[in-house]
Rosetta silent file (secondary structure, phi, psi, omega in degrees, C-alpha in Angstrom):
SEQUENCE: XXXXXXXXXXXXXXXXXXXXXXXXXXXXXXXXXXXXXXXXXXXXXXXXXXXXXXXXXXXXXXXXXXXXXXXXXXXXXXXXXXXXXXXXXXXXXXXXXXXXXXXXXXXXXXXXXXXXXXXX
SCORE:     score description
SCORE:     0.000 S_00000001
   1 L     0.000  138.798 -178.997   54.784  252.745  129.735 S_00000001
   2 L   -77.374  162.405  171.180   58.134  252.647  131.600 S_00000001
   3 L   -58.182  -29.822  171.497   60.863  253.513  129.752 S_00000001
   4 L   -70.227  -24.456  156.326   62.950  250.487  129.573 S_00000001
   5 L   -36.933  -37.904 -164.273   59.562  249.212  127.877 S_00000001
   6 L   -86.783  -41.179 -175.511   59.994  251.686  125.022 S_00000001
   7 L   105.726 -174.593  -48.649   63.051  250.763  123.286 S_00000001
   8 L   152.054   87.401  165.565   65.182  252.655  121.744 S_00000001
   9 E   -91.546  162.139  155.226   63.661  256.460  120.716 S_00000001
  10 L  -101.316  146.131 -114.688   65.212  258.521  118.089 S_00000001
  11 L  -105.213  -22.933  158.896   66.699  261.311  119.581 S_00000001
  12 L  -131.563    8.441  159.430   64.997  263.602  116.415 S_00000001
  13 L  -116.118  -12.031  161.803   61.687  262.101  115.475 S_00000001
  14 L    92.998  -20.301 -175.689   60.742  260.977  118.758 S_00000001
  15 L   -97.196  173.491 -166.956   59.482  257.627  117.445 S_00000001
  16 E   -86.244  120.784  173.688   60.820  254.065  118.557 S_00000001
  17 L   -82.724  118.530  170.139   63.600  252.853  116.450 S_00000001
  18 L   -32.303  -67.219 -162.223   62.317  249.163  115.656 S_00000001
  19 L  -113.340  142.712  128.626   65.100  247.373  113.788 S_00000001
  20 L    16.767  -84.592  159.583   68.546  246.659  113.896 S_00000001
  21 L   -89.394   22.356 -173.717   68.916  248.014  110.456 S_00000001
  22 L  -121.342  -11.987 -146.730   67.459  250.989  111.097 S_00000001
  23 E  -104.705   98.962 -179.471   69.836  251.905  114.028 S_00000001
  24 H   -59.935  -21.755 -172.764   72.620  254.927  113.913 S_00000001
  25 H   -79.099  -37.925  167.462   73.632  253.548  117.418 S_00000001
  26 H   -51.453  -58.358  177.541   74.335  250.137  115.942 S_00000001
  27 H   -82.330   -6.056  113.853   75.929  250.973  112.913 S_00000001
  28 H   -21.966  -50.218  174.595   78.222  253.215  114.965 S_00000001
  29 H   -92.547  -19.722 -168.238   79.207  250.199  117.253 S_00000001
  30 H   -79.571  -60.634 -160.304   79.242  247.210  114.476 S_00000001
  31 L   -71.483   -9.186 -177.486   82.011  249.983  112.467 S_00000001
  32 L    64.798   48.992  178.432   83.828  251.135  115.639 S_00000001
  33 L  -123.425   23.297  156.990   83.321  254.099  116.244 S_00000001
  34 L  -148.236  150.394  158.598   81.717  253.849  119.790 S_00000001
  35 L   -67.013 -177.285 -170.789   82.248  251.326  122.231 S_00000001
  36 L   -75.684  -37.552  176.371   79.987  248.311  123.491 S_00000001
  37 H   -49.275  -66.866 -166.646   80.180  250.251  127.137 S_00000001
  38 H   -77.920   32.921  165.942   78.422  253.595  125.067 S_00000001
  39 H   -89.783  -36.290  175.348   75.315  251.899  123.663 S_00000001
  40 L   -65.621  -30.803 -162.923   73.299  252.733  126.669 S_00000001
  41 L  -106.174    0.005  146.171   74.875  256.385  127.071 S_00000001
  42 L  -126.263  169.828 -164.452   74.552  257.905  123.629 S_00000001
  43 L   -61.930  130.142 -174.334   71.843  259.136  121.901 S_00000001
  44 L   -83.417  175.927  169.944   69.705  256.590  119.070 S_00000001
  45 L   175.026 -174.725 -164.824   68.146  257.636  115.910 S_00000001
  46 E  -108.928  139.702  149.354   67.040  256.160  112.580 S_00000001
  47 H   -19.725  -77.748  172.222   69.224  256.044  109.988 S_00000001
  48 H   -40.602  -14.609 -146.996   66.654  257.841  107.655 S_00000001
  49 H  -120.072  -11.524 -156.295   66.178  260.576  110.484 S_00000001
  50 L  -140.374   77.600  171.901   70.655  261.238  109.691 S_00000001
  51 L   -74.229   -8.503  161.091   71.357  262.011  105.680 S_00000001
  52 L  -108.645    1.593  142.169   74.712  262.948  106.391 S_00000001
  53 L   -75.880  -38.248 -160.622   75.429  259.820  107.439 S_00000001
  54 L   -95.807   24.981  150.481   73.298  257.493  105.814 S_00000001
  55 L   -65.453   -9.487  165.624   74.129  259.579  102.201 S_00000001
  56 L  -123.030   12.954  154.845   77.285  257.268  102.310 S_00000001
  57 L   -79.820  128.416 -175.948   75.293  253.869  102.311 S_00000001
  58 L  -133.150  128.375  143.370   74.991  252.395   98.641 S_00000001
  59 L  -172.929  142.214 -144.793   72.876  249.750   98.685 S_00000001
  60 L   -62.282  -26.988 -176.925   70.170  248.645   96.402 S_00000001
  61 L  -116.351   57.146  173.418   67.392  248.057   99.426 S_00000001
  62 L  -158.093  126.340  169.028   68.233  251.360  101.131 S_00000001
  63 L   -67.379  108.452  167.085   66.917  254.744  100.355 S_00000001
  64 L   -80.077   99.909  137.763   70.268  256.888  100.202 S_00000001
  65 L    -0.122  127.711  169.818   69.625  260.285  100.859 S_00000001
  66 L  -134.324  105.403  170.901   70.375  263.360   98.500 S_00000001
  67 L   -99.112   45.280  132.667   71.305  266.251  100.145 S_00000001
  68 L    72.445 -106.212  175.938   71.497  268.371   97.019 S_00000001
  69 L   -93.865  -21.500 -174.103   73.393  271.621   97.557 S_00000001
  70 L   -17.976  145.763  169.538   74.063  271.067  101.318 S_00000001
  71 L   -71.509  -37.742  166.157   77.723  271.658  102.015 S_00000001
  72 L   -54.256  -19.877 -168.783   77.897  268.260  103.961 S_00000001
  73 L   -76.716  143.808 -165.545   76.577  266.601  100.803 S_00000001
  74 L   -56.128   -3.760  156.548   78.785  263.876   99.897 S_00000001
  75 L   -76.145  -31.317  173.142   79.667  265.011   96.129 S_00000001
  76 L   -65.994  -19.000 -166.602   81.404  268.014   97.518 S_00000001
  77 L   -79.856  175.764  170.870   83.628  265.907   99.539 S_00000001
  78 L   -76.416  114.524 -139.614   87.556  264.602   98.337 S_00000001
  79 H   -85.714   -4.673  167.306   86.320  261.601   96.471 S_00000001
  80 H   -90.019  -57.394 -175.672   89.121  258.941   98.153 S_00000001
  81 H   -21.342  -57.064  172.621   87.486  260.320  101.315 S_00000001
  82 H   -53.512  -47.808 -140.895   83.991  260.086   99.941 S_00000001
  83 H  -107.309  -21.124  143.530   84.794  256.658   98.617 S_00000001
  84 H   -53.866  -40.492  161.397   86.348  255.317  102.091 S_00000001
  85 H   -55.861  -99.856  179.032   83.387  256.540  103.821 S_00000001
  86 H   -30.549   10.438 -157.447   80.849  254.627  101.764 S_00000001
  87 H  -134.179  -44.536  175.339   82.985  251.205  101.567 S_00000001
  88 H  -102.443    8.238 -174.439   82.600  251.226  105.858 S_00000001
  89 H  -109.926  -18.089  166.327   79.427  252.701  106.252 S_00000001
  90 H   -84.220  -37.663 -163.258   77.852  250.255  103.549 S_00000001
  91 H   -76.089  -46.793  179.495   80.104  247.060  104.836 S_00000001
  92 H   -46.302  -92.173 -152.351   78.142  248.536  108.744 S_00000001
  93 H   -60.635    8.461  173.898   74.855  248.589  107.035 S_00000001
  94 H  -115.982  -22.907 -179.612   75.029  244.998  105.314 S_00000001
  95 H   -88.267   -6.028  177.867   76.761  243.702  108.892 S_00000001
  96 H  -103.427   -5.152 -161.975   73.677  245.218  110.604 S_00000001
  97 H   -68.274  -44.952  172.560   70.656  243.904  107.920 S_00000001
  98 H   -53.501  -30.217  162.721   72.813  240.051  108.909 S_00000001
  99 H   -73.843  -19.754 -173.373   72.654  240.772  112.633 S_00000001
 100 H   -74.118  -13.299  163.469   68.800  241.607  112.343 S_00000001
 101 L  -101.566   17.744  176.477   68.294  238.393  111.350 S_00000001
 102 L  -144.859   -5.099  179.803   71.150  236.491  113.600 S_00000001
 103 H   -55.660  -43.045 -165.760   71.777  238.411  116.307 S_00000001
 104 H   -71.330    0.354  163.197   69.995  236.387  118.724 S_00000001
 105 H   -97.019    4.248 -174.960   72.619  233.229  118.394 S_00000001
 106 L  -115.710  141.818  139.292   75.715  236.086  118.439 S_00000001
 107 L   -82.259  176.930 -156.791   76.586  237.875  121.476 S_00000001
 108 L   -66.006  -40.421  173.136   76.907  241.334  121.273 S_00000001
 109 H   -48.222  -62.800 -172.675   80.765  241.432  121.226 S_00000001
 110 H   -48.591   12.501  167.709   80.675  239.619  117.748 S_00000001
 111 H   -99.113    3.154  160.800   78.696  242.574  116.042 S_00000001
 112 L   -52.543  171.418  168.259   81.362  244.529  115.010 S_00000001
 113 L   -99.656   16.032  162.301   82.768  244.105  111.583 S_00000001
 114 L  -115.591   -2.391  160.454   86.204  243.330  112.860 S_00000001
 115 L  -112.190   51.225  151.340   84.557  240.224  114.770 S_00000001
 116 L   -79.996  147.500  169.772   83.174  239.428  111.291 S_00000001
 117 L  -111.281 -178.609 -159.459   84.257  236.459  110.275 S_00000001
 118 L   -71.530  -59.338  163.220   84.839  236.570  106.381 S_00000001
 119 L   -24.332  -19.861 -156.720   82.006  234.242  104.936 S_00000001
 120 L   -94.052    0.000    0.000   79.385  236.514  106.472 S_00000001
């Protein structure tokens, strides 16, 4: 299969990221921290495959990660830090589960969360 056929692999399990809401590359561009220009040109991965990121998603239909004693884990961190992290990295992961179901009437610019509009 050619590669543009394949999708989206992640860059440390090797398997095709599916969804939307499964997407580190996504939730990276909907929160702003890469541009629309760098979704072809950096590397994908699953959420699930990246616990020190997704260890600052709280939400009830998402396995959060516990990375125990790790030094990275997010109890170790300075808890307004901690608590700023998880308030844009949750508001990403509820703006990407609404694009997996809506993206195809939005263009791409509008998946950020600053071209949210409030209602969503």
């Amino acid at each position: 299969m050619a590669r543009c056929d394949q999708g989206y692999l992640c860059h440390i399990c090797g398997e095709e990221v599916k969804r939307l809401d499964q997407s580190l590359l996504y939730l990276r561009y909907v929160i702003g921290w890469i541009t629309v220009e760098q979704l072809t040109q950096q590397p994908e991965a699953h959420l699930g495959c990246t616990p020190s990121v997704a260890q600052f998603i709280v939400a009830e239909e998402f396995a959060t990660p516990d990375l125990g004693e790790e030094p990275a884990a997010k109890r170790f961190l300075d808890p307004e830090f901690r608590q700023a992290r998880e308030a844009l990295l949750t508001a990403g992961y509820q703006r990407l589960r609404y694009l997996q179901k809506h993206r195809r009437q939005m263009p791409i610019a509008q998946y950020p969360l600053s071209a949210a509009t409030p209602s969503e």
